[in-house]
RODO-2510 file (C-alpha; in nm, 4 decimals, decimal comma):
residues 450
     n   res          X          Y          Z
     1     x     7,1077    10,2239    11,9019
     2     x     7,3549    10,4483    11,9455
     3     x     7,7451    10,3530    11,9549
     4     x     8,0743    10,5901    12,0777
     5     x     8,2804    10,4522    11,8327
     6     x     8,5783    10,7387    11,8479
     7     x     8,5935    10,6616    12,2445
     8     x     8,9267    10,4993    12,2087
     9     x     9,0816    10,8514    12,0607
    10     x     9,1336    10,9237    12,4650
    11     x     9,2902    10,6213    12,5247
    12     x     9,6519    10,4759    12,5249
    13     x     9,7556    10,3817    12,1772
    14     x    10,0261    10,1252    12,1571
    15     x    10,1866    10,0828    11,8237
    16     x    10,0885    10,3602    11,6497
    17     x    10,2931    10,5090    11,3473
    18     x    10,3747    10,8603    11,3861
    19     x    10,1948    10,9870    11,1131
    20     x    10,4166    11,3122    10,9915
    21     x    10,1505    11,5286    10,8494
    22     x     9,7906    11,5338    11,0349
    23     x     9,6557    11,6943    10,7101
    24     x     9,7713    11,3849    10,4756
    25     x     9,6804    11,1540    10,7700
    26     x     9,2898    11,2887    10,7523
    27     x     9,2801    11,2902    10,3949
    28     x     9,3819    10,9247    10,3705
    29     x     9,1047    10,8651    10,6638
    30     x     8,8421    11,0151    10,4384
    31     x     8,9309    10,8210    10,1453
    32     x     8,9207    10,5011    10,2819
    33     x     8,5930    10,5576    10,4697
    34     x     8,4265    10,6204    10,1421
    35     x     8,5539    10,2724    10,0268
    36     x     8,2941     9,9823     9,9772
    37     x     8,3221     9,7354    10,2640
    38     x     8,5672     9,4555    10,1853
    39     x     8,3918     9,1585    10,4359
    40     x     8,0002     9,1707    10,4766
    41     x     7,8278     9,1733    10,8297
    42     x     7,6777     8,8479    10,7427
    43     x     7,9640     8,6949    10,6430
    44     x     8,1361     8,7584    11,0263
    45     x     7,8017     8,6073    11,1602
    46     x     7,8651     8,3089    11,0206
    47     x     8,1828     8,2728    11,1110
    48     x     8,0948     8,3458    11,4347
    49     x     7,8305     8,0533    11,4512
    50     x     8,1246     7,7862    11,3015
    51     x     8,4058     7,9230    11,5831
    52     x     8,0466     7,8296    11,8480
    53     x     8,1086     7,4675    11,6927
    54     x     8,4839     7,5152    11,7685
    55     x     8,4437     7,6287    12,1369
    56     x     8,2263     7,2781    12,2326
    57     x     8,4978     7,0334    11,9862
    58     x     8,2765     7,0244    11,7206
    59     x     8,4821     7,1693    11,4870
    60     x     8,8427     7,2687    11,4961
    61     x     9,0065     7,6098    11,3471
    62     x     9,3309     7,6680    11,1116
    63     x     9,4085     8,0111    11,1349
    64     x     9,7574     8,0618    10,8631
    65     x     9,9209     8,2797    10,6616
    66     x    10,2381     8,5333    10,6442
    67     x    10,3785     8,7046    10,8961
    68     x    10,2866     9,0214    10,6805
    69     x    10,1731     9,0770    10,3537
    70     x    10,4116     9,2513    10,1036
    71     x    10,2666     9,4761     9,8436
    72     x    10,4761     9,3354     9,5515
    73     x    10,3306     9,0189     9,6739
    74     x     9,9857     9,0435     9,5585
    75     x    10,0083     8,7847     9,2551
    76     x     9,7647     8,5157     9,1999
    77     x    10,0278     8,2614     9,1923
    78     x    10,1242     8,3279     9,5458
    79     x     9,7754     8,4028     9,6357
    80     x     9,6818     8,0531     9,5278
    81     x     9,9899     7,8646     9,6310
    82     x     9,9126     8,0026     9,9839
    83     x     9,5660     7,9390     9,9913
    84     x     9,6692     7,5714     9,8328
    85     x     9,8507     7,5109    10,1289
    86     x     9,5828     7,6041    10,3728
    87     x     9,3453     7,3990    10,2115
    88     x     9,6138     7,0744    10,2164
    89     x     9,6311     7,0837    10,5806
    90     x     9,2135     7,1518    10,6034
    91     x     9,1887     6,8150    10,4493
    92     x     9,4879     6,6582    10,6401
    93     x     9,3178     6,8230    10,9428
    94     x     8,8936     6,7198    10,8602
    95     x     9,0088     6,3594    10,7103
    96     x     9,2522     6,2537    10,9815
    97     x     9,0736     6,3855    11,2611
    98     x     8,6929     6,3901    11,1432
    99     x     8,6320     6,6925    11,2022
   100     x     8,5150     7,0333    11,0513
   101     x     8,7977     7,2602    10,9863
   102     x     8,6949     7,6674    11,0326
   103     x     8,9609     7,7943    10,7716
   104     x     9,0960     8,1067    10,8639
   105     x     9,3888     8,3182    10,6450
   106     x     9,5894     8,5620    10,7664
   107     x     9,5467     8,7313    10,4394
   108     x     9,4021     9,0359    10,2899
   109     x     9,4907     9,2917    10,5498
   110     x     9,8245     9,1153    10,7746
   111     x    10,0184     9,4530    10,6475
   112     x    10,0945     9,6260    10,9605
   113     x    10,3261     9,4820    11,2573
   114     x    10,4458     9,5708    11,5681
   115     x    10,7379     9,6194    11,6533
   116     x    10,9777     9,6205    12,0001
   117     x    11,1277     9,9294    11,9175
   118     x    10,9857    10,2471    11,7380
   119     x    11,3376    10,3268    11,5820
   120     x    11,6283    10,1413    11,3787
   121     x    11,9691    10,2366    11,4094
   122     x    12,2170    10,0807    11,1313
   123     x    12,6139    10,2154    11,1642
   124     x    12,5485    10,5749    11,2260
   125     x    12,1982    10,6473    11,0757
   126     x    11,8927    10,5631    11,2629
   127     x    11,5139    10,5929    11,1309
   128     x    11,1812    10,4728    11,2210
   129     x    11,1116    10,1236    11,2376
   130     x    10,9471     9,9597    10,9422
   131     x    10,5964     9,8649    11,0416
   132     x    10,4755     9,7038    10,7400
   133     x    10,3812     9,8337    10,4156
   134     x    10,0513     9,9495    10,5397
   135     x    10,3081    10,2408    10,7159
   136     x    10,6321    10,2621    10,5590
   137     x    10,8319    10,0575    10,3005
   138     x    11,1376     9,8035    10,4455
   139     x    11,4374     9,9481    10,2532
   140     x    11,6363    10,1948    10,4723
   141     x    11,6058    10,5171    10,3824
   142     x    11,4341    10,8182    10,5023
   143     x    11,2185    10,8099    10,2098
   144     x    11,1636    10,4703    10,2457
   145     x    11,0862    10,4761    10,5938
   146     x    10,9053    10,7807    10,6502
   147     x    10,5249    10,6513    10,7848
   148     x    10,3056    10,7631    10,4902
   149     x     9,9342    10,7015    10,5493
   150     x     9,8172    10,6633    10,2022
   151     x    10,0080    10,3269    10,1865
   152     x     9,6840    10,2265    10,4172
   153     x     9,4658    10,2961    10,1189
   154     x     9,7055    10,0946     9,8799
   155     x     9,6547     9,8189    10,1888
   156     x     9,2852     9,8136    10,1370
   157     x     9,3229     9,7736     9,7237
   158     x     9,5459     9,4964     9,7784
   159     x     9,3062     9,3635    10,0223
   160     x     9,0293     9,4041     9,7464
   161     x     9,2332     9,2802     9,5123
   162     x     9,3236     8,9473     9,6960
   163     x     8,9736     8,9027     9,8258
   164     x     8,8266     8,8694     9,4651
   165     x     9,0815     8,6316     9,3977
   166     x     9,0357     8,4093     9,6600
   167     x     8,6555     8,4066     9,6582
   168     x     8,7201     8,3200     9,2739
   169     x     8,9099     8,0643     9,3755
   170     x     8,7135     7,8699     9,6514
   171     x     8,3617     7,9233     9,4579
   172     x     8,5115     7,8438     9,1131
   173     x     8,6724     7,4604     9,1345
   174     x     9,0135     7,5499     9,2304
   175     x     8,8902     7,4112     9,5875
   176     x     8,6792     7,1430     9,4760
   177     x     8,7326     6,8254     9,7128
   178     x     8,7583     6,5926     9,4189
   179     x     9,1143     6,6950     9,2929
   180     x     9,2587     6,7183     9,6497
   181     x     9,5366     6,4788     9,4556
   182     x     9,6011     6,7715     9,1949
   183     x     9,7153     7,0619     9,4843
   184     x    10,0523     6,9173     9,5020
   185     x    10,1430     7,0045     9,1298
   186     x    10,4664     7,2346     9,1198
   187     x    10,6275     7,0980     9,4292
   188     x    10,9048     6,8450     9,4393
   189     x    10,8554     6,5067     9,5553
   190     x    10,9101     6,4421     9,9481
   191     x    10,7894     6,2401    10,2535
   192     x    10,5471     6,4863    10,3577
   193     x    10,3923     6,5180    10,0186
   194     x    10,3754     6,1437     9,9887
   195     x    10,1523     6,0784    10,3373
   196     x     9,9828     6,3717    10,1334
   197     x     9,9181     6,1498     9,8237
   198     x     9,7876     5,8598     9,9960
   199     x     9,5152     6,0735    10,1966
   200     x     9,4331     6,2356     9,8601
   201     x     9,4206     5,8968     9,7313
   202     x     9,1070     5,8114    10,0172
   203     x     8,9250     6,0790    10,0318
   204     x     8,9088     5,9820     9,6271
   205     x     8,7947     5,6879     9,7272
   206     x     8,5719     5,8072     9,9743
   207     x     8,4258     6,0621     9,7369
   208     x     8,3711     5,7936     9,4516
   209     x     8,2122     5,5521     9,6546
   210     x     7,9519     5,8551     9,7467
   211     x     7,9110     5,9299     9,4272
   212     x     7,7661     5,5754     9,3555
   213     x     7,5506     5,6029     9,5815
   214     x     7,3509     5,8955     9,4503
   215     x     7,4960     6,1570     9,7246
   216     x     7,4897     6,5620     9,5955
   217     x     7,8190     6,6224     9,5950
   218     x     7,7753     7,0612     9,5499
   219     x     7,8969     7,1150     9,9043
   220     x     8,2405     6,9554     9,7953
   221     x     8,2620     7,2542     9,5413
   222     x     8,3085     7,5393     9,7278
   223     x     8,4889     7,6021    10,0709
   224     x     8,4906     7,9099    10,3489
   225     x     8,8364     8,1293    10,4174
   226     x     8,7259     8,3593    10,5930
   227     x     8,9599     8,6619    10,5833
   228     x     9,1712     8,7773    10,9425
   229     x     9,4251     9,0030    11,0305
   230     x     9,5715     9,1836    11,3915
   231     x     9,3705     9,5108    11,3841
   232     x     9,7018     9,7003    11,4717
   233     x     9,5912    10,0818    11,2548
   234     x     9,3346    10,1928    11,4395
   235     x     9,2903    10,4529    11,1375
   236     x     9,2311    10,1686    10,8880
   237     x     9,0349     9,9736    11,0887
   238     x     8,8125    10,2770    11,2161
   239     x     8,7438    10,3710    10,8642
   240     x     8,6091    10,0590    10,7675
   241     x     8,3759     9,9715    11,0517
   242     x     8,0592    10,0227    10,9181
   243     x     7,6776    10,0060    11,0873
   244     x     7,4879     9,6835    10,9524
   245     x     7,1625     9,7988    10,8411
   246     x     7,0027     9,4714    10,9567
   247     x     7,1352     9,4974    11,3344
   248     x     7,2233     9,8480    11,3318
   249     x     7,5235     9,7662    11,4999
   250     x     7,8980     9,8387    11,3886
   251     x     8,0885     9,6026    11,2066
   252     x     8,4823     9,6120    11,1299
   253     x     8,4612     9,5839    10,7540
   254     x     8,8457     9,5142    10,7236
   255     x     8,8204     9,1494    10,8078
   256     x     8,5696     8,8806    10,9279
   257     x     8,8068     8,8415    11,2215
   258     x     9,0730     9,0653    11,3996
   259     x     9,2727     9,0559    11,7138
   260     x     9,3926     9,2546    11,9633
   261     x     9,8003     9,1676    12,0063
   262     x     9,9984     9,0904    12,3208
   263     x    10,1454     9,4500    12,2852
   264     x     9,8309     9,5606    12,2749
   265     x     9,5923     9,3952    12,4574
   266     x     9,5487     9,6719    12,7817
   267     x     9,2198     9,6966    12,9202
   268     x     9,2324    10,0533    12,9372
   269     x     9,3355    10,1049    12,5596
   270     x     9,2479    10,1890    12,2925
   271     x     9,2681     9,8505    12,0949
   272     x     9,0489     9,6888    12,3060
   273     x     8,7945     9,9797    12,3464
   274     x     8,7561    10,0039    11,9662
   275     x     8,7216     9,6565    11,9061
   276     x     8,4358     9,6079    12,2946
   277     x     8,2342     9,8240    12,0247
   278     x     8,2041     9,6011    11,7180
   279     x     8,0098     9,2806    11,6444
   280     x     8,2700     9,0566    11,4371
   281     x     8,3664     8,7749    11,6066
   282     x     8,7038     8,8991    11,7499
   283     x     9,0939     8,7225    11,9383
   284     x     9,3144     8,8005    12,1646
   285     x     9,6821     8,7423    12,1702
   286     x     9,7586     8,5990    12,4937
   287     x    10,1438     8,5723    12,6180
   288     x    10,3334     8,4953    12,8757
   289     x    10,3072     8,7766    13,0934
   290     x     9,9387     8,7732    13,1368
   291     x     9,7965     8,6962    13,4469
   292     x     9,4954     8,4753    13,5061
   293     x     9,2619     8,7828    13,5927
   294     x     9,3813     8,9985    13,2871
   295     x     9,2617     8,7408    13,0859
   296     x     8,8798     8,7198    13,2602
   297     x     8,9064     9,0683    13,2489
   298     x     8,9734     9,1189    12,8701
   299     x     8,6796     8,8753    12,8435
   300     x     8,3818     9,0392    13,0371
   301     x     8,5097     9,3712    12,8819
   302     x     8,5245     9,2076    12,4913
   303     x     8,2779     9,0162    12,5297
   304     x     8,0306     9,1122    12,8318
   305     x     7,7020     8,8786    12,7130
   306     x     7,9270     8,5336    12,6661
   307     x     7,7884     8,5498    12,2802
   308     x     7,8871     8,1959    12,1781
   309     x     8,1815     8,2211    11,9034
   310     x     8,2322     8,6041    11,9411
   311     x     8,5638     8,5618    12,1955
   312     x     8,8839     8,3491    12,0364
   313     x     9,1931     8,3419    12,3178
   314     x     9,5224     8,2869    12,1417
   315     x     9,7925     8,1365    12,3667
   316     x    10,1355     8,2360    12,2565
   317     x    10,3463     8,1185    12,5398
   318     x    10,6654     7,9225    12,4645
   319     x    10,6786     7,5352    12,4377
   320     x    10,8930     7,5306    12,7834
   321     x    10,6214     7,7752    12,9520
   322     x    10,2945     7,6156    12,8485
   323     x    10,2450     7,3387    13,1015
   324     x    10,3008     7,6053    13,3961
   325     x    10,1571     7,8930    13,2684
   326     x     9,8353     7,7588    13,0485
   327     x     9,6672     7,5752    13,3540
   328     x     9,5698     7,8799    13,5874
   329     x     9,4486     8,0644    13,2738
   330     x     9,1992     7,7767    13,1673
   331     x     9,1116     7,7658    13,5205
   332     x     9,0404     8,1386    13,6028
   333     x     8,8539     8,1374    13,2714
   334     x     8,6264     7,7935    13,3811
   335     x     8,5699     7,9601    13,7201
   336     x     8,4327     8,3061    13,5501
   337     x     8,2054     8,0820    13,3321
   338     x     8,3589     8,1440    13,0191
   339     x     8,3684     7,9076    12,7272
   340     x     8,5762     8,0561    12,4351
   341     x     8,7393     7,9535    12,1423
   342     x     9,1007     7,8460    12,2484
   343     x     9,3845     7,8317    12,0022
   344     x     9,7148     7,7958    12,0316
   345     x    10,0103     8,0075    11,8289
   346     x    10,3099     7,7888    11,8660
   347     x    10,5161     8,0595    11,6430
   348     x    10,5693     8,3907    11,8574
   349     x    10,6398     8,2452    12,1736
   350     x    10,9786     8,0416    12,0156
   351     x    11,1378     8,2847    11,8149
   352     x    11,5098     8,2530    11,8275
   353     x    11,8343     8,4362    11,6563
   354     x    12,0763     8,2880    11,4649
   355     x    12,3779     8,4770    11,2854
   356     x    12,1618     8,7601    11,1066
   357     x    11,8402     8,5210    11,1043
   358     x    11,5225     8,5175    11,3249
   359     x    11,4140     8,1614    11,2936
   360     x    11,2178     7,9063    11,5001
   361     x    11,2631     7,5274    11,5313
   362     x    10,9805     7,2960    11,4052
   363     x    11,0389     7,0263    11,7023
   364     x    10,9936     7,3087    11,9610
   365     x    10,6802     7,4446    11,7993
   366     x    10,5223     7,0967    11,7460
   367     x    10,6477     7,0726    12,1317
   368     x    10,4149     7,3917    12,2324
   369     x    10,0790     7,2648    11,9909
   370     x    10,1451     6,9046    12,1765
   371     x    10,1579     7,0625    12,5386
   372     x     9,8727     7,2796    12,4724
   373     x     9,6410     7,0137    12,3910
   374     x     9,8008     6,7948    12,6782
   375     x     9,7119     7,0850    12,8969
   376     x     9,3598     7,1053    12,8060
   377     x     9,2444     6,8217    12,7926
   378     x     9,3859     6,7284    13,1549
   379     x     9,1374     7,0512    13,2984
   380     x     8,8177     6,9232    13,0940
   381     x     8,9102     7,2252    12,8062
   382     x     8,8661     7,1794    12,4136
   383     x     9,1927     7,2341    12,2257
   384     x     8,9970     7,4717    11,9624
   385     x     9,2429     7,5337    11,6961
   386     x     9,6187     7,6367    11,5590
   387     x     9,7419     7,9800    11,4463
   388     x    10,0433     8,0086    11,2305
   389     x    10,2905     8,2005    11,0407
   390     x    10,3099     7,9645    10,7018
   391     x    10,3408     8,0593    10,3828
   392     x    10,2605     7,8193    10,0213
   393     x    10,6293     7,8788     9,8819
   394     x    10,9677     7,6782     9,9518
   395     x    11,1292     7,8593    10,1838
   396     x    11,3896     7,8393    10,4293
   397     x    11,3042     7,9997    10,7234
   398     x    11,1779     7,7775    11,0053
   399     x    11,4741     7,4966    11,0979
   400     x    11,4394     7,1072    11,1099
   401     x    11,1123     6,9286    11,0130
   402     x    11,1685     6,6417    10,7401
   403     x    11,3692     6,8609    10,5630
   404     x    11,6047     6,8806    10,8207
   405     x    11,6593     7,2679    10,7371
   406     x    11,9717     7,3428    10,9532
   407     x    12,1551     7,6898    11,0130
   408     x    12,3708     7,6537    10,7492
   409     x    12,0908     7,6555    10,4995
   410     x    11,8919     7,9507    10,5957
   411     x    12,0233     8,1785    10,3785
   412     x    11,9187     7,9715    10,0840
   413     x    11,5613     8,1051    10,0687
   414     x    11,5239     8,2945    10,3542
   415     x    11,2498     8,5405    10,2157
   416     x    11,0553     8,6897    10,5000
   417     x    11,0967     9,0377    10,5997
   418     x    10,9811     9,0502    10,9779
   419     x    10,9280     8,7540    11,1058
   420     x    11,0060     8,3022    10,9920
   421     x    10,7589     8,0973    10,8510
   422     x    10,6699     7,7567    10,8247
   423     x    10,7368     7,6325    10,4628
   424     x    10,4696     7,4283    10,2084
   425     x    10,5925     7,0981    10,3445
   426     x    10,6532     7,1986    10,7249
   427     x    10,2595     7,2959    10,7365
   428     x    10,1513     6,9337    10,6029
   429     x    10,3947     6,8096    10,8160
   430     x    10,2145     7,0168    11,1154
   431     x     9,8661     6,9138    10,9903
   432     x     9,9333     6,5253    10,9854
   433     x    10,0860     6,5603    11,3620
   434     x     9,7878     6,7836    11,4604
   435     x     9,5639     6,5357    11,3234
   436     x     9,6955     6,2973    11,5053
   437     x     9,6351     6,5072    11,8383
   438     x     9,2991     6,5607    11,8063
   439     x     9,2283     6,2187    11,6983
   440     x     9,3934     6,0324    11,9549
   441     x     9,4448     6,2764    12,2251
   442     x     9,8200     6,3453    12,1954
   443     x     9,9753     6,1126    12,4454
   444     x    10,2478     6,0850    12,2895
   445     x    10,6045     6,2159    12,4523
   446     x    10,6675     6,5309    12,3628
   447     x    11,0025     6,5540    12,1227
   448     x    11,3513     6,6311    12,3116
   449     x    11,3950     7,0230    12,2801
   450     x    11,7097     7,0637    12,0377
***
């Protein structure tokens, strides 16, 4: 078989750096296509057969993770506080709602970002926009900001580097089920943590009283992240897509899963060419300017055979736009036949400004996750899964939640550098609500918009 996998060169690019030297540019390309593949094509398969489960409601998917990766970042206490948080709200998630949960972290390769404008302009100077470290660095200089392509190599050590960690981690007891009640060590006592504790406490329980019984208890050693990213470079992520010697098809070797973005999602680009052409299973950002047919277009081009698991459509909408503009997409999408996995990113679509912050409000996020699944489940649809910003440290970034984080307080630990996440005990807090959706079908009233 034979694949054209440099057909998107002709395309439209959206969101492209522009790379100052072609020569440098082509020499970073070679290097990094001489670089061992950091996912496996087996590994994508199999997440493609668990996001299958998600798309019927036998399973449910937590995609989370930062809004992009720093460099200086890459330390195995951050690596495993964030991947400690993703695996609290798994069990939150799996016990309260008895379910499997397909963990997904936006990790290992979330270093590249789009941005609204290509330019920055600060008093009198103005420079290119920083794009993420995979592209340029965030302090404002023209040294700083200059888009230098070897940083995409330094992105795929990183990505190396953090991958060995966290397959250390879930294969070698960190993520072993029985000391669910020791993931909370470091952080400070609170409400969320205790509803925490006492689900800690009964899956304990739950796991003891197995245990007596005689049940194997290896599968409780070990979990699946798989690893995810928005394939944004299309140098970095054509340099890694590799041919699988089993299928003789390409795989992007970057990530198990990647995504097209809403500011890139054109049917006649280049994203979505490059990404028709491999076999992961792949998303799609979905906002609120798409129209019903975009979206069943995006799907027969992306994923032409209806290959269970291999299309994920990611609402990002806005909690006060879901319940008018969700409905005609689930029903264009019924109508063509198409049963993907859908997930909903409450983040993107509430992103407000206050003072010199970009922040979002926890109420009107949980408002856009509880409409979604309202939504769907009045048109027959399975509510497959969440996507969101989070990260495993204390932060102050993302207002109200039990908390009660107000404007005031932002500036305490407001670390991000692009866009506000949800902190350690905002994502429980999400998970225990979420749980509660999918277990009793969210009838609940939604909460007053602040």
């Amino acid at each position: 078989m034979t694949f054209n996998l440099d057909s998107y060169r002709d395309l439209p690019a959206a969101q492209q750096p522009e790379w100052p030297d072609p020569g440098e540019l082509a020499q970073a390309v070679a290097a990094l296509k001489v670089e061992p593949p950091l996912v496996f094509a087996g590994e994508a398969d199999v997440l493609r057969e668990r996001l299958a489960d998600a798309a019927q409601g036998r399973a449910f998917v937590l995609q989370g993770g930062d809004c992009a990766e720093i460099f200086a970042e890459v330390t195995p206490d951050r690596i495993r506080s964030q991947l400690r948080t993703i695996l609290q709200m798994a069990v939150i998630l799996t016990y309260g709602a008895s379910l499997p949960v397909v963990k997904m972290g936006r990790i290992a390769g979330q270093y590249a970002k789009p941005r609204s404008a290509s330019t920055e302009t600060r008093g009198a100077q103005t420079l290119p926009a920083y794009r993420g470290d995979a592209v340029n660095a965030f302090g404002f200089t023209p040294k700083d900001r200059r888009p230098d392509p070897w940083r995409m190599v330094r992105a795929y050590h990183r990505s190396s580097s953090t991958l060995n960690l966290v397959r250390a981690f879930t294969t070698g007891g960190f993520a072993d089920l029985r000391f669910v009640a020791d993931w909370n060590r470091g952080f400070m006592a609170n409400p969320a943590f205790a509803r925490y504790e006492e689900i800690a406490g009964e899956v304990d329980r739950a796991i003891s009283f197995m245990e007596a019984c005689g049940v194997d208890f290896d599968a409780l050693k070990t979990v699946e992240l798989f690893a995810c990213h928005e394939a944004l470079l299309l140098d970095y992520e054509r340099a890694l897509t590799r041919i699988d010697s089993r299928t003789e098809t390409p795989y992007d070797c970057s990530a198990h899963f990647v995504w097209v973005g809403e500011r890139t999602r054109d049917i006649g680009g280049a994203h979505v060419d490059l990404l028709s052409k491999v076999r992961n299973p792949i998303g799609v950002k979905i906002g609120p300017t798409a129209q019903p047919e975009d979206v069943v277009r995006l799907a027969d081009r992306l994923d032409p055979d209806g290959i269970p698991g291999r299309l994920t459509l990611i609402t990002r909408l806005g909690a006060d736009r879901v319940r008018t503009l969700l409905p005609p997409l689930i029903e264009a999408v019924q109508a063509a036949g198409r049963t993907p996995v859908w997930v909903c990113d409450p983040m993107h679509g509430n992103t407000i400004t206050t003072g010199a912050y970009k922040t979002r409000h926890f109420d009107v996020i949980m408002n856009e996750v509880r409409a979604f699944f309202e939504v769907h489940r009045e048109h027959g649809s399975v509510p497959g899964g969440l996507h969101v910003e989070l990260t495993g440290d204390d932060v102050t970034e993302v207002l109200g939640g039990s908390q009660t984080i107000h404007e005031a307080t932002l500036a305490r630990r407001y670390a991000t550098l692009v866009d506000p996440r949800l902190n350690h005990q905002q994502s429980l807090e999400m998970a225990f609500q979420v749980a509660e959706m999918i277990r009793d079908g969210s009838t609940a009233a939604p909460v007053k918009q602040p």
